[in-house]
C-alpha positions as CSV (number, residue, x, y, z in Angstrom):
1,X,27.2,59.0,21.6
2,X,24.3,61.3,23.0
3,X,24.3,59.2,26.3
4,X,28.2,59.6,26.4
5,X,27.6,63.8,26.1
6,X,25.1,63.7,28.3
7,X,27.1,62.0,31.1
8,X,30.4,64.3,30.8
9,X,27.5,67.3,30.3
10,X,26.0,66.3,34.1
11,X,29.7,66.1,35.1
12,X,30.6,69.8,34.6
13,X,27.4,70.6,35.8
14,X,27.6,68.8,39.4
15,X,31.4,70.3,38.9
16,X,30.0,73.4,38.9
17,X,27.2,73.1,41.6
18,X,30.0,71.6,43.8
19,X,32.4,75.4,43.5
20,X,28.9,76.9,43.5
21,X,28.1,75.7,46.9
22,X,31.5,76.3,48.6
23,X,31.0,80.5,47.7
24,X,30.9,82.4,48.1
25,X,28.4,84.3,49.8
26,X,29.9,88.1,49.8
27,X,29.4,90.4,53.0
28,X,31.0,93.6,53.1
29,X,32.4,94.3,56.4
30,X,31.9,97.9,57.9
31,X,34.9,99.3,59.5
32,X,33.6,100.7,62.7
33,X,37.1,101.4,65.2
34,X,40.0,102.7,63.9
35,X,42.7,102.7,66.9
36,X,45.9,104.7,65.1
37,X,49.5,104.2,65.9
38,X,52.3,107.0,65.2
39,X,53.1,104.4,62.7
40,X,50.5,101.9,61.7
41,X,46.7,101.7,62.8
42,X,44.6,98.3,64.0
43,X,41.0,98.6,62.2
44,X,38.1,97.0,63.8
45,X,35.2,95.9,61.5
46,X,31.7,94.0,62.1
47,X,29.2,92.3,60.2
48,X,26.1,89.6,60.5
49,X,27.0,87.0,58.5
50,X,23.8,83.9,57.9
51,X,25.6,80.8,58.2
52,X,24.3,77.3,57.0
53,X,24.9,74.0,58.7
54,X,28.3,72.9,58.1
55,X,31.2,74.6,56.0
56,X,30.7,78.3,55.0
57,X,32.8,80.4,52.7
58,X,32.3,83.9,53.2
59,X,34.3,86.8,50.7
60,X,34.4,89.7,53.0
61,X,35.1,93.0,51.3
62,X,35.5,96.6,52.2
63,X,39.0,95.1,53.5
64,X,42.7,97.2,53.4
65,X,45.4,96.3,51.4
66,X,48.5,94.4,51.8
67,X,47.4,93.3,55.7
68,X,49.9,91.0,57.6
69,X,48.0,87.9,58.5
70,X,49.3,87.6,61.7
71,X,47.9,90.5,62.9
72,X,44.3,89.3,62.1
73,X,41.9,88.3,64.7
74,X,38.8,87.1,64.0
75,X,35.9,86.4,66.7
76,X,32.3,84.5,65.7
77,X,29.0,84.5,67.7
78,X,26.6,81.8,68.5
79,X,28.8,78.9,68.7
80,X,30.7,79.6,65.1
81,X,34.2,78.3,64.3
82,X,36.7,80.0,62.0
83,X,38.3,77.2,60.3
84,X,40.3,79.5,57.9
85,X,41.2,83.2,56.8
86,X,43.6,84.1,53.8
87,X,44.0,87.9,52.8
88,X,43.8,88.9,48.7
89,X,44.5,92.0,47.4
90,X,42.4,93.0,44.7
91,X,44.4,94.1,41.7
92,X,41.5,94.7,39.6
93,X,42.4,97.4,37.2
94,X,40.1,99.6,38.3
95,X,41.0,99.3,41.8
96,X,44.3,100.4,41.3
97,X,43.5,103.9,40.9
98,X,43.0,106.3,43.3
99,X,39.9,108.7,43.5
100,X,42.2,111.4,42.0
101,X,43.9,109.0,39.3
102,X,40.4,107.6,38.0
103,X,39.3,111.4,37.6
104,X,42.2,112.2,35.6
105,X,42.3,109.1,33.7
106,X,38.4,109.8,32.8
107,X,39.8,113.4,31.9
108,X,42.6,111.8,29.4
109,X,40.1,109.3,27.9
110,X,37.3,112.3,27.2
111,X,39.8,114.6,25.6
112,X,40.9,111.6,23.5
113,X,37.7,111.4,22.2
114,X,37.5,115.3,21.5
115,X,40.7,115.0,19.4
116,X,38.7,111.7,17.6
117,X,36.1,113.9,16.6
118,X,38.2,116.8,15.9
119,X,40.3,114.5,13.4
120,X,37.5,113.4,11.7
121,X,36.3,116.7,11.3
122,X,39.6,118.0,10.2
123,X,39.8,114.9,7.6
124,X,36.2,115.7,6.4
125,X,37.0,119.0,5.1
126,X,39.9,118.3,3.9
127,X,38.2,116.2,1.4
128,X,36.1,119.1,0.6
129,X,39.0,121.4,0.1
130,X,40.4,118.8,-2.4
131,X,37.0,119.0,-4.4
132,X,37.1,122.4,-4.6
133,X,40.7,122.4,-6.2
134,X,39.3,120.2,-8.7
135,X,36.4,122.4,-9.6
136,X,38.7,124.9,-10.0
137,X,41.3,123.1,-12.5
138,X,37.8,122.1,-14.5
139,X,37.1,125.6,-14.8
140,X,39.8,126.6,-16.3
141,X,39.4,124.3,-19.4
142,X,36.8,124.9,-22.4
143,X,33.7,123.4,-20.7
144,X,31.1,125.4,-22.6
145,X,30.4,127.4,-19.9
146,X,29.2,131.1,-20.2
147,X,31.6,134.0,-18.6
148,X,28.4,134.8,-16.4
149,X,28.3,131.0,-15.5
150,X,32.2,130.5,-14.9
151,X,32.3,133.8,-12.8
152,X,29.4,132.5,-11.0
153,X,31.2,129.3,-10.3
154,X,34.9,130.6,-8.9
155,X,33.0,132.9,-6.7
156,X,31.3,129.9,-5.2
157,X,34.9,127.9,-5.0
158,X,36.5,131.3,-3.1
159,X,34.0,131.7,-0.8
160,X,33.4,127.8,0.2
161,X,37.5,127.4,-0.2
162,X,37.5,130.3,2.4
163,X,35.3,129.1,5.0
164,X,36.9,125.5,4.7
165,X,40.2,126.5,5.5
166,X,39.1,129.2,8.2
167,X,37.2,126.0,9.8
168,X,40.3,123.7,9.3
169,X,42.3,125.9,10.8
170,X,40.8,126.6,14.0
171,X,39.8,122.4,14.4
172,X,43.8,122.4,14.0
173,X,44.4,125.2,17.0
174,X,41.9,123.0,18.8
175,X,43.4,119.6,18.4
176,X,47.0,121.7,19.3
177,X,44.9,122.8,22.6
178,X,43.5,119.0,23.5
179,X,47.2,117.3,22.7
180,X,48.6,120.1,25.9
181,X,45.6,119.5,27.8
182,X,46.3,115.7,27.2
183,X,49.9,115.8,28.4
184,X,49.3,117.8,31.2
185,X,46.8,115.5,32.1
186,X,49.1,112.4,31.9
187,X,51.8,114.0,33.5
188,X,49.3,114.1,36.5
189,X,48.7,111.2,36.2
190,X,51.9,109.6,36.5
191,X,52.9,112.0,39.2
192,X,49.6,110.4,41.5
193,X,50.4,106.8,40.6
194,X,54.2,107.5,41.8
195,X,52.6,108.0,45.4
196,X,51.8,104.1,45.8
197,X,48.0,104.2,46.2
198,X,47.0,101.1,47.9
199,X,44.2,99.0,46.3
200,X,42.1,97.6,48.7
201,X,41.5,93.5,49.6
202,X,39.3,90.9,50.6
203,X,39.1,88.4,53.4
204,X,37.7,84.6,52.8
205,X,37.0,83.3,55.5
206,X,35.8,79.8,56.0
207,X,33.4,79.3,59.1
208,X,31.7,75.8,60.3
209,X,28.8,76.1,62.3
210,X,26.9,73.0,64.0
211,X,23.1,74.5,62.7
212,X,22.2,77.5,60.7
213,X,22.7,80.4,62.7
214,X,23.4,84.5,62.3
215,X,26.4,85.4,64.0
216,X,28.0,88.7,65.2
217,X,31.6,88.9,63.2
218,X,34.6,91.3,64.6
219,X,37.7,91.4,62.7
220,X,40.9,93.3,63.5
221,X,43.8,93.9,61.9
222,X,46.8,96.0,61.6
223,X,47.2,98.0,58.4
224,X,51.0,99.8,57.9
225,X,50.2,103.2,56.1
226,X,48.4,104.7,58.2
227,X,49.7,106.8,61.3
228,X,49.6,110.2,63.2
229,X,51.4,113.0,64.0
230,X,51.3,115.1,66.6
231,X,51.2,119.5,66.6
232,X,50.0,122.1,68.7
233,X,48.4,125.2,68.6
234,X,49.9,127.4,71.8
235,X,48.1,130.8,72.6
236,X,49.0,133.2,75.1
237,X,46.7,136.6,75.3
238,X,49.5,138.5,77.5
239,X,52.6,137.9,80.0
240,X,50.1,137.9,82.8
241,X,48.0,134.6,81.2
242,X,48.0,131.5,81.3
243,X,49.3,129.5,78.1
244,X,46.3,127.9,76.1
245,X,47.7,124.7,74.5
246,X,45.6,122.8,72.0
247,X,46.8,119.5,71.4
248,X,46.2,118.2,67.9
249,X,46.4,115.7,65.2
250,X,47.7,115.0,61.4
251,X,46.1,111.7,61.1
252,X,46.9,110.3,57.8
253,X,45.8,106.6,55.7
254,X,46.7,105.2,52.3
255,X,45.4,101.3,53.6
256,X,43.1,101.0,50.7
257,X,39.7,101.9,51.8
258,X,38.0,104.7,53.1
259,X,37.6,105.1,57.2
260,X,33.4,106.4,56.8
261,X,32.0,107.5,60.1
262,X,34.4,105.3,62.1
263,X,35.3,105.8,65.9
264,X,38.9,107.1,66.3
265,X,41.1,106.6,68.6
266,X,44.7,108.2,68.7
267,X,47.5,105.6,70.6
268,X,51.1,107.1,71.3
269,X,51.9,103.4,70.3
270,X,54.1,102.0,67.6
271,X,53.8,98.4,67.2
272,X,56.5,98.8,64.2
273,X,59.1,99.0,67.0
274,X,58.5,95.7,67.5
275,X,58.2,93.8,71.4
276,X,61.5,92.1,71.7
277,X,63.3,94.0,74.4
278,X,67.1,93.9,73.2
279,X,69.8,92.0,74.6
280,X,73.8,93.2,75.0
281,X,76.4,91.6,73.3
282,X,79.9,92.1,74.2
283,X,81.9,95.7,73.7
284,X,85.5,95.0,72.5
285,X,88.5,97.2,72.7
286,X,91.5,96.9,70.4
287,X,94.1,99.2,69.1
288,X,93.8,101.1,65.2
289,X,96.9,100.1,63.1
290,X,96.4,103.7,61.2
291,X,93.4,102.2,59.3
292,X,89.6,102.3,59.5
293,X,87.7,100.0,58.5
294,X,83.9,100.9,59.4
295,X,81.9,98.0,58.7
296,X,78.0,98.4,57.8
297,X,77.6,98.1,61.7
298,X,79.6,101.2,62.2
299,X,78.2,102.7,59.8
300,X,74.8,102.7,62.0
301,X,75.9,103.9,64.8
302,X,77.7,106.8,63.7
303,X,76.5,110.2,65.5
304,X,74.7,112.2,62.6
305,X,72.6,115.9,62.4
306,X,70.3,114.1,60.2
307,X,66.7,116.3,61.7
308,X,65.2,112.5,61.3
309,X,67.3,111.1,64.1
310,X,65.6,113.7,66.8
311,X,62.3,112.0,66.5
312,X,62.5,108.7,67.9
313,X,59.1,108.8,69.8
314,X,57.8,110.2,66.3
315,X,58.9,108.9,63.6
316,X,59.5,110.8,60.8
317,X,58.0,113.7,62.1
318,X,60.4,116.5,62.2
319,X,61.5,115.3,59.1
320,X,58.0,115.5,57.5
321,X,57.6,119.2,58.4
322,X,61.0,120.2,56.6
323,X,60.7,122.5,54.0
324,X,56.8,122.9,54.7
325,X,56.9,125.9,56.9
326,X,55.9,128.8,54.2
327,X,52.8,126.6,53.6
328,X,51.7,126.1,57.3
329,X,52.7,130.0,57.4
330,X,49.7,130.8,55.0
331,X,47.7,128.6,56.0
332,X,47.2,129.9,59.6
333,X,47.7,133.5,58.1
334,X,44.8,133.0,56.2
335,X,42.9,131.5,59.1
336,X,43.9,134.3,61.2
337,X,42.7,137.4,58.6
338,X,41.4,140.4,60.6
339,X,44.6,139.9,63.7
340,X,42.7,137.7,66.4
341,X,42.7,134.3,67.3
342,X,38.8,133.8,68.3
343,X,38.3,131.5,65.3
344,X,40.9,129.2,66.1
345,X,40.3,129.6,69.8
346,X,36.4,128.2,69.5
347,X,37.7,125.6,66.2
348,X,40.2,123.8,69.4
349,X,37.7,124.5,72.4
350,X,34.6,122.9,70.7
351,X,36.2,119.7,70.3
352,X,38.1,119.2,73.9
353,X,34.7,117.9,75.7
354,X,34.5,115.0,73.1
355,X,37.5,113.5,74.1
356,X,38.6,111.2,76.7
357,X,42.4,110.3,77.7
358,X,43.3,106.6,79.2
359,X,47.2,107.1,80.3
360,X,47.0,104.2,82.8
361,X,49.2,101.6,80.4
362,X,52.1,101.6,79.3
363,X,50.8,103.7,76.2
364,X,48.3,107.1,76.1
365,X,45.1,106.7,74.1
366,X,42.8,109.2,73.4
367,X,39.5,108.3,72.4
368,X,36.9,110.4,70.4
369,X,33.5,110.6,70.4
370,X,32.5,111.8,67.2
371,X,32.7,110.2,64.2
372,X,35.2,111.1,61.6
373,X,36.0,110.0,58.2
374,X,39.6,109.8,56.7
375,X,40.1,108.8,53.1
376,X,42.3,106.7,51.8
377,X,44.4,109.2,50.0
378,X,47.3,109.8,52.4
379,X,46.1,113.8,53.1
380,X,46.4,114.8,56.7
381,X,43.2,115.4,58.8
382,X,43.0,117.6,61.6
383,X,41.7,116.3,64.9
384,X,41.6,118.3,68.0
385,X,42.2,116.3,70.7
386,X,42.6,117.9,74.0
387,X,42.4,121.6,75.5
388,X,45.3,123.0,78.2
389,X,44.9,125.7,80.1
390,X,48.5,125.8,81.6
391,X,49.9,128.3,84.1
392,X,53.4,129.6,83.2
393,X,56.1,132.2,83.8
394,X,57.5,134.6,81.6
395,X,60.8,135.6,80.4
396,X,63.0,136.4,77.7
397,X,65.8,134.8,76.3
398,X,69.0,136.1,73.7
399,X,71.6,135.0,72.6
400,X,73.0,138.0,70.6
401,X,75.9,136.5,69.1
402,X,73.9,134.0,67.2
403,X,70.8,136.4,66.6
404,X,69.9,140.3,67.2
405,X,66.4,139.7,68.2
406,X,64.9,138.7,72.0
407,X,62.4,135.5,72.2
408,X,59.9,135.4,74.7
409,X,59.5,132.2,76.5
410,X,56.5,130.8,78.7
411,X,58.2,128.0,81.8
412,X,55.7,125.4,82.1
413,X,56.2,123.3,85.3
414,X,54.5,120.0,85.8
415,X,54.2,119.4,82.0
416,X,54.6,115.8,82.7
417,X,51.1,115.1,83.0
418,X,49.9,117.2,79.6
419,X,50.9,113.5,77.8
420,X,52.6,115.4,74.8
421,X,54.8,114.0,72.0
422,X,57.6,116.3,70.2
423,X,55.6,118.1,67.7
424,X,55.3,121.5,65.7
425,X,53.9,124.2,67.1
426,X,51.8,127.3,65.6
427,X,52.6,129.9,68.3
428,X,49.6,133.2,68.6
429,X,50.8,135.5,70.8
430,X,48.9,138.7,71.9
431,X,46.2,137.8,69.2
432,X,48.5,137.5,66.5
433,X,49.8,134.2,64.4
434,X,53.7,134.7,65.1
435,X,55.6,131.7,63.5
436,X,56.4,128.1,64.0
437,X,58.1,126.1,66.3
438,X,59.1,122.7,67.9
439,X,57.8,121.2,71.1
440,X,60.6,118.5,72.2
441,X,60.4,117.4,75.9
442,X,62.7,114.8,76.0
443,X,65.7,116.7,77.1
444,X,63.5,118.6,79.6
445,X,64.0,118.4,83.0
446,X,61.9,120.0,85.3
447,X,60.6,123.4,83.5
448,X,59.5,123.1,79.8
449,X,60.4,126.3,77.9
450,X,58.3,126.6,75.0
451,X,59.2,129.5,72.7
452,X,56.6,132.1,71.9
453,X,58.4,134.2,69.1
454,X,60.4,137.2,68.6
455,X,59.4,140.6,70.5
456,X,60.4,143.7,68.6
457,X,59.9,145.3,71.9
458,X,62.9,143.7,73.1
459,X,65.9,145.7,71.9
460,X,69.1,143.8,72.3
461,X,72.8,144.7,70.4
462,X,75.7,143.0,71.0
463,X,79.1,145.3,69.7
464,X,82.9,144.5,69.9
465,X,84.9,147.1,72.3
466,X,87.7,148.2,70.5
467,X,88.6,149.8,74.5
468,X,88.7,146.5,75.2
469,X,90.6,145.1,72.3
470,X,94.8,144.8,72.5
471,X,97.5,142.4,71.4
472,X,100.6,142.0,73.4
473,X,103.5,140.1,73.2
474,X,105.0,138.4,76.3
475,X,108.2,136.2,75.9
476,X,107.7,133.6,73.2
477,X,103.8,134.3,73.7
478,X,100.9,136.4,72.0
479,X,98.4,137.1,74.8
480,X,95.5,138.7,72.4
481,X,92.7,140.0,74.2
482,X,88.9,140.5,73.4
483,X,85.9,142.4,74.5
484,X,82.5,143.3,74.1
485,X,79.2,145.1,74.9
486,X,75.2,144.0,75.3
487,X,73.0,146.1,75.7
488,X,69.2,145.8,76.6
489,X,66.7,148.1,75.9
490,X,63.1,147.4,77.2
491,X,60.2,149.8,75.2
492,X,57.4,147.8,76.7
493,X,55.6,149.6,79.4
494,X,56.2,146.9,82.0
495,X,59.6,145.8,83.6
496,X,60.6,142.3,82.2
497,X,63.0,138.9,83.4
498,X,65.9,138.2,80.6
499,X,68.3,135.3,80.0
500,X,71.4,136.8,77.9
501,X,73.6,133.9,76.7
502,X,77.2,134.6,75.2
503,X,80.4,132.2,75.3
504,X,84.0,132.2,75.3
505,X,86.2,130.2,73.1
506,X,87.3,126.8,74.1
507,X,91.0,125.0,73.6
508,X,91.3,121.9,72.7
509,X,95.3,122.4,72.4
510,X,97.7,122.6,75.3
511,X,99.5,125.5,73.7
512,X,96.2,127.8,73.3
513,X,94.9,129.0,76.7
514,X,91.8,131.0,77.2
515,X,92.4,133.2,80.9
516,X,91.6,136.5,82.1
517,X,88.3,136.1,81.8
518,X,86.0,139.3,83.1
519,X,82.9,138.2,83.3
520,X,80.4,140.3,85.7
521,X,77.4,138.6,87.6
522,X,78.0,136.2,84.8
523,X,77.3,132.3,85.6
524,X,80.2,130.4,83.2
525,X,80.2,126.9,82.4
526,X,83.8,125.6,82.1
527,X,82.8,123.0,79.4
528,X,81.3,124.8,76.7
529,X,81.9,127.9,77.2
530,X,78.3,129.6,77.7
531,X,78.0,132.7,79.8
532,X,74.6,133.2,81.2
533,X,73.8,136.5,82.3
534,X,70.2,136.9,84.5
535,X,68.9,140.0,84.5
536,X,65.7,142.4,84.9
537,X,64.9,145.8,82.7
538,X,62.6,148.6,83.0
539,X,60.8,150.8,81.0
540,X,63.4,152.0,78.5
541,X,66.6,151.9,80.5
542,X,69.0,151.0,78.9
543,X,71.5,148.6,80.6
544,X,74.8,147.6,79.8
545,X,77.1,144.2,80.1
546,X,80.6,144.7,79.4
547,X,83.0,141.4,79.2
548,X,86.1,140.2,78.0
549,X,88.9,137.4,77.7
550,X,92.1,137.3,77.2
551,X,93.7,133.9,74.8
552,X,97.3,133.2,75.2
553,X,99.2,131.4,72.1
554,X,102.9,130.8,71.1
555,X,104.3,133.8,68.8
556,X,104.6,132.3,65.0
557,X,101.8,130.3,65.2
558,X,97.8,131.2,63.5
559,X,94.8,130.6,66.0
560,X,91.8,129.5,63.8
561,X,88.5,130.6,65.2
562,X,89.8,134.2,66.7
């Protein structure tokens, strides 16, 4: 019986030795590159790893989350083979938190044990009270006690009853006060879990090697939450300066671990879009019986105003910034306390000499020099990347009809070769933080207008002339005629270039013509309508465009739009 235990006791053993000697030696990998996409980022770790003669399993940690194997690569020194490489995501419960969560789960544990102690506390004098109230029954009886004595005795009850139930009472106000902080807390708490942190993972990887050796380890893969988006600073001192343009980014990662000290390097890339070029299939025609089907196809293709759709090069950007303006607003308001722009100025120029552009392939990197760190808690961090100094012309533009106020505008030839992506602006003009806007360059043909804000100094009023203004009836026709006035008024101290845009209604009916048209030194497009009037003003003269139109309808009938 002994010799029967002892051999199934040396099996488990030599069962164990055997697992023991396939492990698991642990190396944690140090992320060194990170190469981000506008969706998506490759990281690049290293590591020595010892390796014995033959088979080697090594768990690597410091690993993202959730990584596609196929986009792992995985190179060895000194003549070692990777025989194997399987992701794991560890789901450890304490890994499932993020740095915020774990803080305010420790916060919801301590204040649980506050209202422990209060409870007992609570529960203690309680007790107490409930001996008092029995003294004080005894006492009432015969109990052979003196007057002096009994007198003696309630006073004691009343003053211990009294400082019991003031102490009860403020251990309940407390425990009231922990129970709000509590909820609060957990409200938090289930508010930061809803945003998907991403645990991190580990990498076994199995490695043979022909003799015991060290070897230099470089792993890459892709990781999916992670990305960048673009936005620029654009300051212009006066209408006789150039336009300083500081090209930035929102880099952003939720890929489970932390990016410390790593080398960054920002790719206009987005391998979610995937290699395959597309292929045409063919484009039938048929005739609608009165009924339209639109099948999930359709559906797709459909035009749409959705802001999302006018970011294809970015995704998600435009979409990202909605309904985040009055925070950007302060924030750059508060940076820009005391009305100059020095301190954002020497923020931007200090980092342009640390980075280096490659636009030579079929994507634009731009590689940085210093070492940054970006969490794994999906915040945005700022990165200056590059420094424009950009000559422009000046003009203003208004379009009355649609707004009373004049925009200044900077033209920015060649702006091909400034590598930019459609992005938000923070627009300083004259030393002053003026608004937001939108840098979009794919409709752009040769001059890039960028918009620099509204100028006060610019006064522009658009009024109906009821001169002008008649309605006549011709035949079986109404021929009702319209007519206004612009007027500019310049009260800056230099003379100025404006673009004035108006339009004239358009017909899309046979019946409804738009004619007479008096237009002067006005350039009309038949199409849509716009009237574009080019024009210069002086110090406060006041000049004057007068139009008007004339739209020509059957009598009986109402002309929507008029």
């Amino acid at each position: 019986m002994l010799l029967k235990s002892t051999s199934v006791l040396s099996m488990l053993l030599l069962v164990a030795m055997t697992g023991y000697a396939k492990v698991q030696k642990k190396q944690k990998l140090n992320i060194e590159t990170a190469t981000v996409f506008l969706k998506g980022a490759e990281l690049t770790s290293r590591a020595k790893i010892a390796l014995d003669k033959g088979e080697n399993e090594i768990m690597l940690t410091n690993v993202a989350g959730n990584v596609s194997s196929s986009s792992l690569v995985i190179r060895a020194s000194d003549g070692a083979v990777v025989q194997s490489a399987v992701f794991q995501n560890n789901y450890l419960e304490e890994e499932t938190y993020s740095p915020i969560a774990k803080k305010l789960k420790d916060s919801i544990e301590t204040e649980k044990k506050n209202k422990a102690e209060v409870n007992v506390n609570i529960a203690v004098l309680t007790e107490q009270i409930a001996v008092l109230q029995d003294n004080r029954k005894v006492s009432g009886y015969n109990t052979g006690l003196t007057v002096t004595e009994l007198a003696k005795m309630l006073e004691l009850v009343s003053s211990k009853m009294s400082s019991y139930l003031t102490a009860k009472n403020k251990l309940e106000v407390m425990k009231v006060a922990i129970d709000e902080r509590i909820t609060k807390l957990e409200l938090q708490l289930e508010e930061e879990q809803e945003k998907g942190y991403q645990p991190g993972g580990q990498l076994l990887v199995k490695f043979y090697s022909k003799e015991a050796v060290t070897s230099d380890i470089t792993i890459s893969y892709l990781v999916p939450a992670a990305g960048w988006m673009p936005s620029y600073d654009i300051m212009v001192d006066d209408i006789n300066s150039p336009v300083k343009l500081y090209y930035k980014a929102n880099v952003f990662q939720n890929s489970g671990v932390d990016w410390n000290n790593v080398r960054l390097v920002l790719s206009t890339g987005n391998p979610a879009e995937g290699a395959e070029a597309p292929s045409l299939k063919p484009w039938y025609l048929w005739f609608i019986d009165g009924r339209t089907i639109l099948t999930a196809d359709d559906i797709k293709v459909l035009p749409t105003t959705e802001v999302s759709d006018m970011v294809g090069l970015a995704p998600a950007l435009y979409q990202a910034q909605r309904g985040r303006g009055i925070g950007a607003d302060l924030r750059y308001t508060k940076a820009m306390v005391g009305g100059t722009t020095s301190e954002v100025d020497r923020q931007n120029s200090s980092m342009d000499k640390h980075t280096s552009v490659d636009n030579t392939g079929v994507n634009t990197t731009f590689e940085i020099d210093l070492p940054y760190t970006i969490t794994s808690d999906s915040k945005e961090q700022m990165v200056a990347i590059k420094k424009h100094l950009v000559p422009a012309t000046y003009r203003y533009y208004a379009a009355p009809r649609k707004d009373k106020d004049a925009f200044l505008q900077a033209l920015i030839t060649n702006w091909e070769n400034l590598d930019l992506l459609p992005g938000q602006t923070n627009v300083f003009y004259e030393g002053t933080y003026v608004g937001q806007g939108y840098l979009d360059m794919r409709n752009v043909k040769d001059t890039m207008a960028i918009s620099l804000g509204r100028d006060k100094k610019i006064i522009v009023k658009r009024e109906r002339d009821m001169k002008l203004r008649s309605v006549k009836y011709i035949g079986s026709n109404v021929k009702e005629t319209e007519g206004y006035s612009i007027t500019v008024r310049n009260t800056r101290k230099q003379p100025i270039n404006i673009i004035l845009m108006d339009q004239l209604p358009i017909s899309n009916d046979k019946d409804i013509v738009v004619e007479d048209r008096d237009l002067p030194d006005g350039e009309y497009e038949e199409t849509t309508g716009y009237v574009k009037w080019t024009m210069s003003a002086v110090e406060n003269v006041a000049k004057v465009i007068n139009f008007s139109y004339t739209v020509r309808y059957p009598k009986g009938k109402k002309v929507n739009g008029l």
